[in-house]
Phi, psi and omega in degrees: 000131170250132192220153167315314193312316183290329172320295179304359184254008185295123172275111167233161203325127143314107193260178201216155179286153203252143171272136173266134178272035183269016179278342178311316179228021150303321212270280162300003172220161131331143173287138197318176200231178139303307175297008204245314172345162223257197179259149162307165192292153175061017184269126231212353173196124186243131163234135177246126190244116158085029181276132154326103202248094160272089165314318250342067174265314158239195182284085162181177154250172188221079198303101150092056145237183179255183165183120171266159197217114175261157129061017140128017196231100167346083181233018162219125157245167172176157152319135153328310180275022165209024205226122204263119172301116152332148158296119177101018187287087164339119193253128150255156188238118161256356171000117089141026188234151163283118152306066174232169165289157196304155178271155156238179175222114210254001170214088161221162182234146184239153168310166179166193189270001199288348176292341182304321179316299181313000181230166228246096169014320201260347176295326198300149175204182214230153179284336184296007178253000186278145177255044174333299165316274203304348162240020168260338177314311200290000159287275205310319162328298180307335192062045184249115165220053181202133168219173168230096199281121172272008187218023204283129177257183191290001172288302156302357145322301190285326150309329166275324172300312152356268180319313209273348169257045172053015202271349198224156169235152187174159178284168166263159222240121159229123197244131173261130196266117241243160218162126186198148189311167190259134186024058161264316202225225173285129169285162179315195302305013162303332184219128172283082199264146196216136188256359215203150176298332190302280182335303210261352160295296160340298207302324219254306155300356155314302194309306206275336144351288211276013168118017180248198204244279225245168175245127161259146180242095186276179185282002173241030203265148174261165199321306151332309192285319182282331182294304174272019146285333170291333242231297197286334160294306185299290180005281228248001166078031195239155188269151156225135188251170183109191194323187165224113213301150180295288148344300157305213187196130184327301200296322174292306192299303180333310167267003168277314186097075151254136195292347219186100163298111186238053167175111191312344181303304181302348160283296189305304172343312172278009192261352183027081171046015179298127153239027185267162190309323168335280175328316146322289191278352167292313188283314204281291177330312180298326192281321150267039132288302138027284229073015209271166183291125138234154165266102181308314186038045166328299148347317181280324177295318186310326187271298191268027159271329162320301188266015147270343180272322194196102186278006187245311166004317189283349176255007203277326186346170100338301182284006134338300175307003177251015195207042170236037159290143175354284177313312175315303151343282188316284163328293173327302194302305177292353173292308205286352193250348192218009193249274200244033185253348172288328223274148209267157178302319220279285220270312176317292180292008168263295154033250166352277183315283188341277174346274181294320182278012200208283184326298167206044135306289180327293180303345158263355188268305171332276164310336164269351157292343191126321200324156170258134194240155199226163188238100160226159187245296189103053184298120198089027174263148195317134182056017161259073202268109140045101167076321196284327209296296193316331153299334187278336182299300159342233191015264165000276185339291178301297171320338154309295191145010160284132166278159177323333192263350190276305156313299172293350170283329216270287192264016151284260191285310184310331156326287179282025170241353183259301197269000152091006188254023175280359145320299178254007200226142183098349153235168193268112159183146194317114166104004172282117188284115174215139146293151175245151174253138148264119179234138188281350168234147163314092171275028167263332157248045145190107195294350183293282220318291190313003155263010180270041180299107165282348184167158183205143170266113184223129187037068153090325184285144181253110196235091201264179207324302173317327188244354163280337180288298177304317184290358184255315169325284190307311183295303178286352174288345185275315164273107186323140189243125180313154147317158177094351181283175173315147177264161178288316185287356176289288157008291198281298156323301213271357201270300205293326198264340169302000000 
């Protein structure tokens, strides 16, 4: 349970003045080119020349074309040789690099102030002290310009009008107001806690009133209460999405139409420790046929089965050095003393078992039924850090038994086929509003090339190796580094294996 009390009981990490590490992604890219350089300021149309195009529209490429882009909107693709650059056009030379759309990340929670209670005074910030940019860039590093936030308060409402009004660079925020049975789980204002069908009828209008796009639906809510969050959301046209309440049964949120599971782990809870293939194909069938969403999130049961093997782990990484602000720290240092450094051998090692025998079969079985799957990390849960956790969920993805184009499908189109937007968003083709990806190797035979980024287009802007290397530079230099960080030679290691 997180309570102020427990909050005041945190120990969090000592911190030390930062060595700066910034060959870490000096490192990790080739030195800039010409061809890798930014745009003049205010420029509204990028040609991208002689590029490797994965529309994902199907399964294919598109040798040595071009593709112009206004105003973030697709309004020429062709062969090279037949397709004339505007005047005043920004030239990208994609020469011998991959073209697709931009990623999303379909599960993450972002920092604000609403974390503070859990944190040690000195952890604490005000927003105007929040370094927002610097913890929304490591998306856009990532060639991640889309998330969907599962926790979102009303501080992020404002973070998005931000964004959307160009004052901030950051993907764009799709927010879920989160609704949960009262003092079980996260407290307000991370959550909107409802005792009563009364309550929870507010709760979901209050929500969608103040700006938000989906309703979550957590795990301690009773019956009464998800009924009348299903009943008042088909009302008022918000989707609800999330857990699958302790009080229910797959089979009910499936048939109340809740759009969206968002972790096979909430499935297995309810399969109570069944793993034979029946059981699997019982569940992975019922949900599509449904038709409901789901997020796998492997990737997340993996990092805390990871830090139950080795709690000094979560920071040995390279990418750490992009997560050593206060808050950030502060916020782990309270998972790991009050989430999941409590959790009993008995419950780690069902953990486990869930995870292989269950987590993820269920996600192939699931996808091979038809089912529709989504790519979320669930970032800013222990060992996730921010735009890189999404590479590793692909990986996941694949490692199930998805090919590399079936994975990327999880985090291109299937997103804007979820948000009701494939019509105009997620694939490369005339008239598409799409962010763009560059990559320097071909993730259709190894979906890891998609963190091999060369540039990314986001709302019309081009942000290319050079200033993403220097602006990552700048973010770790900006943060204090915990005792305990990476050594250059660790460094050095995880730069060769990347």
């Amino acid at each position: 349970m997180l309570t102020m009390e427990a909050a005041k009981k945190m120990a969090i990490l000592r911190t030390s003045p930062l060595l700066v590490l910034a060959f870490f992604w000096g490192s990790c890219v080739s030195a800039p080119t010409s061809r890798s350089q930014n745009p003049p300021s205010g420029t509204n149309l990028t040609a991208f020349l002689h590029a490797t195009v994965i529309p994902m529209d199907v399964e294919r490429v598109l040798g040595d074309y071009t593709v112009v882009v206004k105003n973030g909107k697709i309004v020429e693709i062709g062969p090279a040789s037949a397709v004339k650059v505007p005047s005043g056009a920004f030239r990208v030379d994609a020469r011998g690099r991959y073209l697709l759309p931009a990623l999303c990340d379909m599960h993450v929670h972002l920092l604000g102030e609403a974390w503070n209670m859990m944190l040690q005074p000195e952890a604490q910030a005000a927003s105007k002290d929040i370094p927002f940019e610097s913890f929304l860039f490591p998306y856009i590093a990532n060639g991640v310009t889309t998330v969907q936030a599962l926790s979102a308060t009303p501080e992020e409402i404002t973070l998005r009008e931000r964004i959307d009004r160009r004052e901030l660079l950051g993907p764009r925020l799709i927010l879920a107001r989160m609704i949960d049975g009262p003092k079980k789980a996260w407290p307000p204002p991370l959550s909107t806690w409802v005792a009563s069908a009364t309550e929870a009828r507010e709760a979901v209008r209050r929500a969608k009133d103040e700006g938000y796009d989906k309703i979550k639906v957590y795990s301690f809510l009773s019956k009464e209460s998800y009924d009348a969050i299903i009943s008042t959301a088909k009302e008022l046209k918000i989707d609800v999405i999330g857990h699958i309440p302790m009080s229910l049964s797959v089979e009910y949120v499936l048939d109340a139409g809740q759009k969206l599971i968002v972790h096979s782990e909430e499935v297995a809870k309810h399969a109570n420790g069944e793993y034979d293939a029946e059981r699997i194909d019982y569940f992975a069938s019922r949900m599509a046929e449904k038709g409901v969403w789901m997020i796998p999130t492997l990737v997340t049961t993996r990092s805390i089965l990871g830090f139950f093997a080795d709690p000094d782990s979560l920071f040995a990484g390279p990418e750490a050095v992009y997560f050593r602000h206060p808050m950030q720290v502060g916020v782990w240092s309270f998972m790991t003393a009050n989430l999941y450094g409590p959790i009993p051998a008995e419950a780690r090692n069902r953990l486990r078992e869930d995870f292989d025998r269950f987590q993820r079969p269920l996600t192939k079985a699931f996808h091979e039924k038809g089912g529709r799957l989504m790519a979320g990390s669930d970032a800013l849960m222990i060992g996730l850090f921010s735009g890189f956790a999404l590479h590793r969920e692909l990986r996941e993805l694949v490692d199930v038994g998805l090919t590399p184009f079936e994975a990327l499908r999880t985090s291109t189109t299937s997103p804007f086929e979820y948000l009701g937007e494939g019509d105009r968003s997620g694939t490369i083709q005339v008239g598409k509003q799409s962010d763009l990806l560059l990559l320097e190797g071909n993730p259709l035979e190894d979906v890891s090339a998609a963190s091999e980024i060369a540039g990314v287009l986001i709302r019309g802007r081009w942000i290319g190796r050079e200033e993403i290397r220097k602006t990552m530079q700048e973010i770790a230099a900006s943060f204090e580094v915990a005792s305990g960080s990476p050594s250059p030679k660790q460094l050095e290691k995880a730069i060769v294996s990347r």
